[in-house]
C-alpha positions in Angstrom: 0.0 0.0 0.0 2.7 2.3 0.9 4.5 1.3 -2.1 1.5 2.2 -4.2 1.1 5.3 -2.7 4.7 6.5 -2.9 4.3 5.6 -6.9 1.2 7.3 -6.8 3.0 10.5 -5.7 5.9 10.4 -7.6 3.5 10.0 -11.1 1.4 13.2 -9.8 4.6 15.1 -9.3 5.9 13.9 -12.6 2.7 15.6 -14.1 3.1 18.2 -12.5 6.6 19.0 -13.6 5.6 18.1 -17.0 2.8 20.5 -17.2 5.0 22.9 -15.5 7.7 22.5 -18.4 5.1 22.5 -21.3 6.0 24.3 -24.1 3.7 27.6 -24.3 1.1 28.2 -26.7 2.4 28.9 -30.2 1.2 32.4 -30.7 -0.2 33.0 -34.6 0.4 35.7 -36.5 -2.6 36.2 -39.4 -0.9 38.7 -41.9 -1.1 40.2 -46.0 0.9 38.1 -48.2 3.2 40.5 -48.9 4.6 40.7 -46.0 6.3 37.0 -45.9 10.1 37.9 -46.0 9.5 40.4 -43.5 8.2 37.8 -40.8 10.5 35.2 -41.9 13.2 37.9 -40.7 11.1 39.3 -37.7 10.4 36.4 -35.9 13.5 34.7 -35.6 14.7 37.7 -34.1 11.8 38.2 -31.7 12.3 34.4 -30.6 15.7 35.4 -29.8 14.1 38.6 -27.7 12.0 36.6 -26.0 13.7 33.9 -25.2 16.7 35.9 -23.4 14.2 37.8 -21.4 11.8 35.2 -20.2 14.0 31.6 -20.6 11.5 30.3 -22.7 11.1 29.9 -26.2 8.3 31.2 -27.9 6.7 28.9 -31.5 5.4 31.6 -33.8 3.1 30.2 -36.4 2.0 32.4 -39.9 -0.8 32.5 -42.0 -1.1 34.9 -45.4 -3.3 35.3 -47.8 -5.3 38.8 -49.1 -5.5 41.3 -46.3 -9.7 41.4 -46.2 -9.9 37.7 -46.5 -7.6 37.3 -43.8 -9.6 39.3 -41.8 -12.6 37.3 -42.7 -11.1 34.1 -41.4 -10.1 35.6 -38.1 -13.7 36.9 -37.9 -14.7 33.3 -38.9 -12.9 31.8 -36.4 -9.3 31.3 -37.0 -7.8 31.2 -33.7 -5.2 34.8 -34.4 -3.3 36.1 -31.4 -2.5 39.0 -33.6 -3.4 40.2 -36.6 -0.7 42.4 -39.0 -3.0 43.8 -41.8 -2.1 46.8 -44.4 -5.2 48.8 -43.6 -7.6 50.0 -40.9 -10.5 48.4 -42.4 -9.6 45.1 -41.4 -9.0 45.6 -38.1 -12.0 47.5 -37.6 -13.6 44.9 -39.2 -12.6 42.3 -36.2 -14.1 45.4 -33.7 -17.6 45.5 -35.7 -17.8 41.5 -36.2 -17.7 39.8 -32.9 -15.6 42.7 -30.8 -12.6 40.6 -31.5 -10.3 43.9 -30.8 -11.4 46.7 -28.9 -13.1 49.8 -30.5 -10.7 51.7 -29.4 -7.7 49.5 -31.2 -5.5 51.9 -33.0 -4.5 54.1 -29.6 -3.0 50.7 -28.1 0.4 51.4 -29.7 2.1 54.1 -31.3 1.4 56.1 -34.4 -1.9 54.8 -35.0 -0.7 51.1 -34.2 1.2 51.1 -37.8 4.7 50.9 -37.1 6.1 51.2 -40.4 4.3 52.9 -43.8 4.9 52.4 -47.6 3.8 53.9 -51.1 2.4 52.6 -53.8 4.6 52.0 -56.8 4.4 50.9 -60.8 6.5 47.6 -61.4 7.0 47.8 -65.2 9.1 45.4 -67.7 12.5 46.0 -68.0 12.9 49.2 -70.5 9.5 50.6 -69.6 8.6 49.6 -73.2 4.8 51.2 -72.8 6.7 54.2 -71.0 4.5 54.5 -67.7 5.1 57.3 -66.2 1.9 58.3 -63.9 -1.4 57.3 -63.1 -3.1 58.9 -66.5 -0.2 56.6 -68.2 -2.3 53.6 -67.1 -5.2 54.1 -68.7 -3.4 54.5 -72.5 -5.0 52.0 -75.2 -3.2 48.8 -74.8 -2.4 48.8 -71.3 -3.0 46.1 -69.0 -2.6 46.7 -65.3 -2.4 43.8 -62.8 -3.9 44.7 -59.1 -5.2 42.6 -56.7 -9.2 43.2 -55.7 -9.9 46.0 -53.8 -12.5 44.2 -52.2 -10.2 41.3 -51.1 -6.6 43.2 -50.7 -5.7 46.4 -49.1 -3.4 46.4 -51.9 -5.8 46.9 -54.1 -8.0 49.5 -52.0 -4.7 51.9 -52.0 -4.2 51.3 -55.4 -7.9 52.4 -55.9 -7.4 55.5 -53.5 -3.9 56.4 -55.3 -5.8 56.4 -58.4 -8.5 58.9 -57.0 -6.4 61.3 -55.2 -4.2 61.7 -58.4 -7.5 63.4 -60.2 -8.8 65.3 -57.0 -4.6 66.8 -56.8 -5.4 67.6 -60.5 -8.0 69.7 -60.3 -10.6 67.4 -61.1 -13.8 66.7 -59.4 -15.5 63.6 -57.6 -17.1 62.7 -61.1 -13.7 62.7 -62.5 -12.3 60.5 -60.1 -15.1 57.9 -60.5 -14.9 58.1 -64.3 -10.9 58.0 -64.2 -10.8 55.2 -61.6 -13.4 53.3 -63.7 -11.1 53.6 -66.6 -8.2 52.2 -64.9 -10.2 48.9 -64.0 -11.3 48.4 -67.2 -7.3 48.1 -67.8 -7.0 45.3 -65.7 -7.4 41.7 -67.1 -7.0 39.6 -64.0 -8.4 40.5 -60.1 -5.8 38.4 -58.0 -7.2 38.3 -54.4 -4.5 39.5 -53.0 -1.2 41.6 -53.7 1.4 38.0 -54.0 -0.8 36.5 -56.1 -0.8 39.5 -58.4 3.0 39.4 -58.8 2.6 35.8 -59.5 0.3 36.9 -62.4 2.2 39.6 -63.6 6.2 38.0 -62.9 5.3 34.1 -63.6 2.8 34.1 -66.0 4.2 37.6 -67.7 0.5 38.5 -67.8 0.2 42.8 -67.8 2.4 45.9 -68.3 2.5 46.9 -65.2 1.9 45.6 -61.7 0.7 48.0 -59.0 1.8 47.3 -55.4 3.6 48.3 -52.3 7.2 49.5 -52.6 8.6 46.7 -50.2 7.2 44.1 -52.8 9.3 45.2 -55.3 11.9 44.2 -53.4 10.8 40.7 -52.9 10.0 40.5 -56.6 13.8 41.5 -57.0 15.2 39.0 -54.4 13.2 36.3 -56.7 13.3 36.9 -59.4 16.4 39.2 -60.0 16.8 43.2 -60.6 17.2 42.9 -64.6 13.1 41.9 -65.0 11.4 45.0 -64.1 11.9 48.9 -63.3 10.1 50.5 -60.2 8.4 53.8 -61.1 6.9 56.2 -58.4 3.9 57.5 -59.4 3.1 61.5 -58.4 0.7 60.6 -55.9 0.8 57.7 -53.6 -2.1 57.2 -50.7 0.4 56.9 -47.8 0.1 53.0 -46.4 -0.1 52.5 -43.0 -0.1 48.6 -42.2 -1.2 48.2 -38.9 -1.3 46.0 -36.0 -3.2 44.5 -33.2 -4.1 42.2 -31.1 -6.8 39.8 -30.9 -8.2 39.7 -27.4 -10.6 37.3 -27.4 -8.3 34.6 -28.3 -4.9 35.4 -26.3 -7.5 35.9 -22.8 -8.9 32.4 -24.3 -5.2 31.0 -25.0 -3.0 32.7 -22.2 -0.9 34.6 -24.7 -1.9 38.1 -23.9 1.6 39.1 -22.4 3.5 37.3 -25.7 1.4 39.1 -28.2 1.6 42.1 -26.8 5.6 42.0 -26.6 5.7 40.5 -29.9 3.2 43.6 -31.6 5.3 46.3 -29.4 9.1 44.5 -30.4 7.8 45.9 -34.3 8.8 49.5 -32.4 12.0 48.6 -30.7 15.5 49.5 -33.0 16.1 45.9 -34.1 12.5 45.8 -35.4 12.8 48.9 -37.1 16.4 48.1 -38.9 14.6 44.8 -40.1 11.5 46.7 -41.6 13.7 49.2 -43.6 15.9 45.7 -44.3 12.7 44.8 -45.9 12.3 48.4 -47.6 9.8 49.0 -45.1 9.3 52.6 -44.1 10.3 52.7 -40.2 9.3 55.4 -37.6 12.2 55.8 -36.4 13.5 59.0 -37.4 17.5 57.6 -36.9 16.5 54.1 -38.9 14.7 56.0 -41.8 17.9 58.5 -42.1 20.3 55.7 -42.1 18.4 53.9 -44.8 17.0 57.2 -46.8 19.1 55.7 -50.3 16.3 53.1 -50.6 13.1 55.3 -49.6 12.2 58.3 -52.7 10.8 61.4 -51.2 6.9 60.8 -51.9 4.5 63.2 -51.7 2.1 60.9 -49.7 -1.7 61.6 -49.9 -2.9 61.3 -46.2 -6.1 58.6 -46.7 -8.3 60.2 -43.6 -7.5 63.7 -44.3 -8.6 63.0 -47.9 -11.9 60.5 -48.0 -12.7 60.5 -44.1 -12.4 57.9 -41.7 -11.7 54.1 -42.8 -15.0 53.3 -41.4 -16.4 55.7 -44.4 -14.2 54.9 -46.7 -14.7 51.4 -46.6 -18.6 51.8 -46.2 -18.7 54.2 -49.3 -16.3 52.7 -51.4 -15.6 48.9 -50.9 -18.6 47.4 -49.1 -20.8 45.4 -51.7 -23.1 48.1 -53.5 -20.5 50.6 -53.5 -18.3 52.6 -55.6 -16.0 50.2 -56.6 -18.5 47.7 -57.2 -20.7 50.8 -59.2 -17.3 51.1 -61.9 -16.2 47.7 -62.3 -16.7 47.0 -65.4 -18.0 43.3 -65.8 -15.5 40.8 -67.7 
């Protein structure tokens, strides 16, 4: 009896050790699918962080896809501790649909919870053989833009707002806008989901004259598929891009990973974060990173999105909700 209740002991406190040693939840990171190299590089580095600080280390799982339908999943379930997106609008969407995040979101971190920005730029074959310049360029005879779906991709919603602003900074009017912006889509032979598989169209299957997409994507398009395939053109106007990031409290107070996410969103701030978004020709906050790195970064004469269309809530509402102006000046294929 003794015997059996020494061995009975001795199994408890080898479960309790074991529970006590148990590796902590992986913590996963729901992203836009541009943003791959970056995280490859990020989290390796925040392991690292983490790992000296609290003697543990830390499994950090990824999912990308387009920016709204990664979103969508979260909202549909998939179990996010964070969520890195390239627009307001998806976030808020995780506040509106199930209070996921807090209303309140964007003042959780610094500069609006977006610590890096980027512009939009024209990706164009080697030569510039149709001689792209602009945004009135795009709509030539015999154009064909590749851009990811608005309605799917933030990509594709800055790429619609770029588009927009460049008429309203010319003089014109809303009805100019509408009528230009409807142009430009009729340009556009393929609607990728998301901004990766739009270079995929435009690089792989050498599908389009030009691809429109974040400046730190023509990077990666370099890295894969070398320098001496394309030219990068800034356009005049460029919707500033301010990818932000939160995180998703009703699954980290569900999970236990509150305190990880949080360190793992806030380490996006901290110098080493920072050198490995401009790394990633990433626009950093940092006034000392950006300076350091100002050879790869243009001077832009960004368009400020809120100061020009209103809050994301509105913009999304008037422009990209179903029924509205996007889905108004689509042209049907």
């Amino acid at each position: 009896m003794k015997k059996l209740f020494s061995a009975s002991v001795l199994a408890a406190s080898l479960a309790f050790i074991g529970v006590a040693h148990a590796a902590p939840q992986p913590l996963l990171n729901v992203s836009y699918d541009v943003m791959r190299d970056f995280y490859k590089e990020y989290n390796p580095a925040f392991q690292k962080h983490w790992e000296a600080e609290h003697k543990e280390k830390q499994n950090i799982q990824m999912s990308f896809g387009g920016s709204s339908k990664q979103a969508r999943s979260v909202i549909d379930g998939l179990p996010a501790d964070v969520i890195t997106m390239n627009m307001a609008t998806d976030i808020n969407a995780l506040a509106d649909n199930g209070k996921l995040v807090p209303e309140n979101w964007v003042t959780l971190l610094p500069d609006n919870s977006a610590p890096f920005t980027s512009a939009t730029v024209f990706i164009v074959r080697k030569g510039n053989p149709k001689a792209l310049k602009d945004w009135s360029d795009l709509v030539k005879d015999g154009v064909e833009v590749i851009v990811p779906n608005p309605k799917t991709s933030g990509n594709g919603r800055y790429t619609f707002l770029s588009a927009w602003g460049y008429v309203l900074k010319n003089g014109g009017d809303e009805t100019k806008a509408r009528d230009f912006v409807g142009k430009l889509f009729a340009h556009v032979p393929v609607l990728d989901t998301g901004g990766r598989a739009a270079t995929t169209t435009f690089m792989t299957n050498q599908i389009g004259d030009v691809l429109v997409t974040f400046e730190n994507e023509a990077e990666m398009i370099a890295r894969e598929f070398g320098r001496d395939q394309f030219e990068v053109i800034y356009p005049s106007v460029s919707a500033e891009a301010e990818p932000p990031v939160a995180v998703v409290d009703k699954v980290v107070d569900k999970k236990g990973t509150r305190a990880v996410a949080q360190a793992y969103l806030k380490y996006l701030w901290s110098p080493e974060g920072q050198e490995i978004a401009a790394n990633n020709y990433l626009r950093p906050r940092d006034p000392a990173v950006l300076a350091k790195y100002q050879d790869r970064f243009p001077k832009v004469d960004f368009l400020s999105v809120e100061k020009t269309f209103g809050n994301w809530r509105d913009v999304q509402k008037t422009y990209f909700n179903d029924g509205g102006v996007f889905d108004q000046v689509y042209p049907a294929k």
